[in-house]
C-alpha positions in Angstrom: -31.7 29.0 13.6 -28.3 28.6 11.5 -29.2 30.5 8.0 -25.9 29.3 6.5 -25.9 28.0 3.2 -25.3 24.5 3.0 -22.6 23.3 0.7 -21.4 19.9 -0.1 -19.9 18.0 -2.9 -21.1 16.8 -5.9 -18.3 15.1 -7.1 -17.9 11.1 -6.1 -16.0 11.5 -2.7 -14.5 8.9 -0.5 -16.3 6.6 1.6 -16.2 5.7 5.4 -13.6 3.3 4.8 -11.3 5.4 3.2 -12.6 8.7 5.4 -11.3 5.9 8.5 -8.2 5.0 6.5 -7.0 8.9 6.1 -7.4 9.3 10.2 -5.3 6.8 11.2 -3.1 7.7 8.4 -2.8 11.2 10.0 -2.1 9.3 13.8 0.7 7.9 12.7 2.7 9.8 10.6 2.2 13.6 11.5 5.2 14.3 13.8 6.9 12.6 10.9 6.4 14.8 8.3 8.3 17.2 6.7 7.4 20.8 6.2 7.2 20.2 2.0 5.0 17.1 2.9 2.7 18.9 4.8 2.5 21.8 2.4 1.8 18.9 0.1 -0.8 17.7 1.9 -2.8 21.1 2.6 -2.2 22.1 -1.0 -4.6 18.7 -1.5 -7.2 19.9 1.0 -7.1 23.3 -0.3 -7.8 22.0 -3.7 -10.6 19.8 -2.6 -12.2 23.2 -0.7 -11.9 25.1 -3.8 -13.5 22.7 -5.9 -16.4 22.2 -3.2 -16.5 25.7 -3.8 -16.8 26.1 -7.1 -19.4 22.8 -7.4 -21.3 25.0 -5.2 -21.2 28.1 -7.3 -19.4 30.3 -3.7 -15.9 30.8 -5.3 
C-alpha cells in the first residue's frame, strides 16, 4: 500500500487540450532549443512544482 501523501493543485490548471498541445510542442522543437530556452522552460516547471508545493502546505 503506497502511504504517500497525495498532492495536487488547487490552482485552475490546463486542460487535455492544452496538456496535448504542450506534448507535441515538446516533439518538435526540443533538439531545437537553446540551452537559455530550456533553462527557460524548467525555470517554468520548477515554478509550477513550488507552487504545487506550497498549495499543498510541503514546501
Amino acid at each position: 500500500m503506497n502511504n504517500e501523501p497525495k498532492i495536487a493543485s488547487k490552482s485552475e490548471t490546463i486542460g487535455v487540450a492544452e496538456s496535448r498541445d504542450l506534448l507535441q510542442m515538446k516533439k518538435t522543437m526540443a533538439l531545437g532549443l537553446t540551452m537559455d530556452e530550456y533553462v527557460m522552460i524548467a525555470t517554468v516547471f520548477g515554478a509550477a512544482c513550488d507552487r504545487i508545493l506550497k498549495e499543498n502546505g510541503l514546501e
